[in-house]
C-alpha positions in Angstrom: -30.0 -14.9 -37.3 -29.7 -13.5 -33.4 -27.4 -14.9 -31.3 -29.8 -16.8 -28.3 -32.7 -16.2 -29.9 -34.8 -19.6 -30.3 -31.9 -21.3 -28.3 -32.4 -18.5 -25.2 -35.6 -21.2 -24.3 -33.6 -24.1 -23.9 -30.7 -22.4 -22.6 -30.9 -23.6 -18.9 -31.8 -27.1 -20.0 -28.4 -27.6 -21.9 -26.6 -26.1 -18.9 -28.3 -28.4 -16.0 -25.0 -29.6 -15.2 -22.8 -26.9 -15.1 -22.6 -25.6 -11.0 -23.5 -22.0 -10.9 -23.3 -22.2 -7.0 -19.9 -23.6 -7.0 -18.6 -21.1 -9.6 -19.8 -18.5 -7.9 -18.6 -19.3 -4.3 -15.7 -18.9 -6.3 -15.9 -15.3 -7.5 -17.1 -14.6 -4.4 -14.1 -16.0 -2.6 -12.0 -13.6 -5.1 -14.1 -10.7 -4.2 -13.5 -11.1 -1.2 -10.1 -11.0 -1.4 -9.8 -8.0 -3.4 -12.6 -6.2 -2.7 -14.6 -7.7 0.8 -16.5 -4.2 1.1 -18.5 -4.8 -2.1 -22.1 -4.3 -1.4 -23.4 -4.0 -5.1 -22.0 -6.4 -8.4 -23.3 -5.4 -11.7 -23.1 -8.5 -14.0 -23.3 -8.0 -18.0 -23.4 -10.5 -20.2 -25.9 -12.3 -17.7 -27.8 -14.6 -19.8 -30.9 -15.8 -18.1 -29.7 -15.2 -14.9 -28.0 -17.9 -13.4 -24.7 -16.0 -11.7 -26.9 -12.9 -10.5 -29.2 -15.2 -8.7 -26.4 -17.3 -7.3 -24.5 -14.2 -6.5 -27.7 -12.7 -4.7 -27.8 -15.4 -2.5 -24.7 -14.9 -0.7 -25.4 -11.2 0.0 -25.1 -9.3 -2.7 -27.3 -6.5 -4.3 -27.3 -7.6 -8.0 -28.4 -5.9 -11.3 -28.1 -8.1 -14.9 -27.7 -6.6 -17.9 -27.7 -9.1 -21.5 -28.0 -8.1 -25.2 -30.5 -10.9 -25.9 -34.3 -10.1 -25.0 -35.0 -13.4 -24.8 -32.8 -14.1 -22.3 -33.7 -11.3 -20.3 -37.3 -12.1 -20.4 -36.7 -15.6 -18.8 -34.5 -14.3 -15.9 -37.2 -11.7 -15.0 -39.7 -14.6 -14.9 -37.8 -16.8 -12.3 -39.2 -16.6 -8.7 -37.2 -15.7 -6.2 -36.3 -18.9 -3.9 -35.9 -19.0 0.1 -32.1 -18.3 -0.4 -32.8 -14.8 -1.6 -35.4 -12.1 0.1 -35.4 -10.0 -3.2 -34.7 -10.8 -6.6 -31.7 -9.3 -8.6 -33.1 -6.5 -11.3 -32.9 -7.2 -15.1 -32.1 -5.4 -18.1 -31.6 -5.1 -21.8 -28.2 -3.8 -23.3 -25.3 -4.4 -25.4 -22.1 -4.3 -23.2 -20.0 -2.4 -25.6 -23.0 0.4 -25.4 -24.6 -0.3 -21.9 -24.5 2.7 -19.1 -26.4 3.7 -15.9 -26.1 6.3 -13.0 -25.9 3.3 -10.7 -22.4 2.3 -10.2 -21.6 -0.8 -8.6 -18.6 -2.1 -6.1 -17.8 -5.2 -9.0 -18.6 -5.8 -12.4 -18.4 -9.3 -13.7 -19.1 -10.4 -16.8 -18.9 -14.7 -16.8 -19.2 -17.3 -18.9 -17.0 -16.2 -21.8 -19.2 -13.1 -22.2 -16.8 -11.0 -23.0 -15.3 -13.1 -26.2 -19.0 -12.8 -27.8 -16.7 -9.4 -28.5 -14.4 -10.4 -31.4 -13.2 -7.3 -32.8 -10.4 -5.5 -30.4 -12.3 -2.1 -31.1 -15.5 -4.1 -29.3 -13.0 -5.3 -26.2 -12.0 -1.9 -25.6 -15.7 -0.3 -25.8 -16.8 -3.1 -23.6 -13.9 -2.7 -21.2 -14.7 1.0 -21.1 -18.0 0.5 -20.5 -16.9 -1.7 -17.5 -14.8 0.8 -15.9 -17.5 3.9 -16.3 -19.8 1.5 -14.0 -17.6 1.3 -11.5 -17.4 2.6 -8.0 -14.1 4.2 -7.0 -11.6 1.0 -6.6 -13.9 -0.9 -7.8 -13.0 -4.8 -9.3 -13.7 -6.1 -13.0 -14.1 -9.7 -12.7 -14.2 -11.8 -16.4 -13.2 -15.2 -17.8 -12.4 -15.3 -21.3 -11.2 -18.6 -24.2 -7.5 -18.7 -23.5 -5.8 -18.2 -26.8 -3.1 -21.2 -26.6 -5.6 -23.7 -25.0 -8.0 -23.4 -27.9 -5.3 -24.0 -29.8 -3.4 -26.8 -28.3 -6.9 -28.6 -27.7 -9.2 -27.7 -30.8 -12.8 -27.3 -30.6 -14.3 -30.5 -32.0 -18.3 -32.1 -33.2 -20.4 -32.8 -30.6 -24.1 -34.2 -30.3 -25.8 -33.6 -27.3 -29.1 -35.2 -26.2 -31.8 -34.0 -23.7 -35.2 -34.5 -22.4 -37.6 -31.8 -20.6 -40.9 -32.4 -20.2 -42.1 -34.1 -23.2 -40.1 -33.3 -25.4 -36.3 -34.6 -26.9 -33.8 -32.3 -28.2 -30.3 -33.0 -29.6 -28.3 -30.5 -30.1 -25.3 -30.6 -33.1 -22.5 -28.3 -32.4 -20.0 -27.8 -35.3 -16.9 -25.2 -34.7 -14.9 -24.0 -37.1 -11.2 -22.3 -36.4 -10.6 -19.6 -38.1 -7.0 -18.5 -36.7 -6.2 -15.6 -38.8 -8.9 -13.4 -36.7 -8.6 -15.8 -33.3 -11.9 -16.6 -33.7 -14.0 -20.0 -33.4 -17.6 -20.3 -35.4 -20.2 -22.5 -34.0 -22.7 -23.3 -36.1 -25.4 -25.2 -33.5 -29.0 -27.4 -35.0 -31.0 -28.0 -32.5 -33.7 -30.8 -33.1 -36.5 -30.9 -31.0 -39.1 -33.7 -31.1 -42.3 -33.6 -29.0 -44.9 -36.6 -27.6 -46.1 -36.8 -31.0 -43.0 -37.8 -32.9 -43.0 -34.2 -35.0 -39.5 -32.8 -34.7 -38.9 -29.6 -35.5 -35.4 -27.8 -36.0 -33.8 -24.6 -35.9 -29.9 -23.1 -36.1 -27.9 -20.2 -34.8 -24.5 -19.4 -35.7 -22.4 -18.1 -32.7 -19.0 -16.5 -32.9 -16.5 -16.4 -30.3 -13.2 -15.1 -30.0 -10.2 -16.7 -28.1 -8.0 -14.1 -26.5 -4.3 -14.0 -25.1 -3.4 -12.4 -21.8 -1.1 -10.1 -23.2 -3.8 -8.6 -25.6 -6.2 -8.2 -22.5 -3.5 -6.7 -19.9 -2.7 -4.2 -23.1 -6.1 -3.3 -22.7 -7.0 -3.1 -19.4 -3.8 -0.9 -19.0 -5.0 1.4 -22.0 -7.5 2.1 -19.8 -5.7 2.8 -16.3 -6.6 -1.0 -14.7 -4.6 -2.5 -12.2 -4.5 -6.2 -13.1 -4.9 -7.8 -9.9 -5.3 -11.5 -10.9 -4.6 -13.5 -14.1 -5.3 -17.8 -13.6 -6.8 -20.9 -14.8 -10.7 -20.3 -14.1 -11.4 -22.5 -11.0 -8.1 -23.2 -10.7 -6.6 -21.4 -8.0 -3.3 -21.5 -9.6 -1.3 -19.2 -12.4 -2.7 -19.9 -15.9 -1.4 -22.5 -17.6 -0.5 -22.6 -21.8 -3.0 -25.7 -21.8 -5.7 -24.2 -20.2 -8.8 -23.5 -22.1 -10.3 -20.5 -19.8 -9.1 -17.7 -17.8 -9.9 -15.6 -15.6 -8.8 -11.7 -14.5 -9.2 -9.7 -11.6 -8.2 -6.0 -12.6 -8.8 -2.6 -10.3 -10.1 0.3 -11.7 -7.7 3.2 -10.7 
């Protein structure tokens, strides 16, 4: 069973709310603290697209890489808008695998990429990865599940309920902790039901590991990064023990 697979089509519609724009004024501001000179951001992990084209807009040159075709495949369809005078490029690769003789100024990798990772051997080829596609002083920008505010807070059941076109979907999500390898499974049905009253259903079973700073800062330093920035994701303040995401700015040396 691949991991956004069947669900890679309905992908944007269960994320309608979240604010790509807003997030990524966000990194933005943060590259431009620690790297304004950045002309070219290379952005793995990049689903169907969403940060890349966001990121485009306010300037930059942007390539995505993801490990799911499907998701590719709908990001390369998306038009350009009147925000944007060129499209960012599109690939297919595997983080912990992915190289090129382009380098880029920043590499970010969003949206708790990085946690699809959930063996410390796949951090630290991913992370490696990350640093060979860098520019000289270049910035790695991820977010990552904070280890002590999935565990304070618990991932619970949810049922969610859309609508596109003519069809309905509800989507079940069931997570299950499994703390003795800091990982959470999600086990989501999705039920679609078109004009006709025929529903449909399929599942995919996603697993996602929640990390602690210390781990990460081990790693990045294994590797000769500077860690630059370690805080609540959006939060503009130090990472707190209840917070369920992170982010960290580190400098490749």
């Amino acid at each position: 069973m691949s991991v956004f697979g069947e669900f890679a089509k309905f992908y944007d519609l269960v994320h309608q709310d979240k604010d790509y724009e807003k997030e990524s004024y966000y990194v933005d501001s943060l590259i431009r603290k620690y790297k304004p000179e950045t002309k070219t951001i290379l952005d793995i992990g990049c689903g169907t697209g969403n940060y890349a084209f966001a990121m485009q807009a306010l300037g930059y040159e942007v390539r995505g890489v993801d490990a799911s075709s499907q998701m590719i495949a709908i990001a390369q369809e998306k038009p350009a808008d009147e925000k944007i005078q060129t499209k960012p490029s599109f690939s297919f690769g595997r983080m912990e695998e992915y190289t090129s003789h382009a380098k880029s100024d920043a590499v970010m990798c969003l949206f708790f990429s990085l946690c699809y990772q959930t063996t410390d051997d796949l951090i630290r080829q991913s992370l490696r990865r990350f640093k060979e596609q860098l520019n000289m002083n270049g910035i790695l920008i991820f977010d990552f599940w904070h280890k002590d505010g999935v565990l304070s807070q618990r991932p619970k059941l949810k049922i969610q309920r859309y609508q596109a076109n003519d069809l309905e979907i509800t989507k079940l999500v069931e997570p299950s902790l499994d703390t003795s390898t800091d990982c959470v499974g999600i086990d989501y049905t999705f039920y679609v039901e078109n004009e006709e009253n025929e529903i449909s259903k399929f599942t995919e079973y996603h697993k996602v590991r929640y990390l602690h700073k210390e781990l990460l800062i081990r790693f990045l330093k294994e590797l000769n990064f500077k860690v630059e920035l370690i805080e609540g994701w959006m939060t503009n303040q130090s990472l707190k023990e209840n917070d369920w995401s992170g982010i960290i700015v580190a400098r490749s040396n």
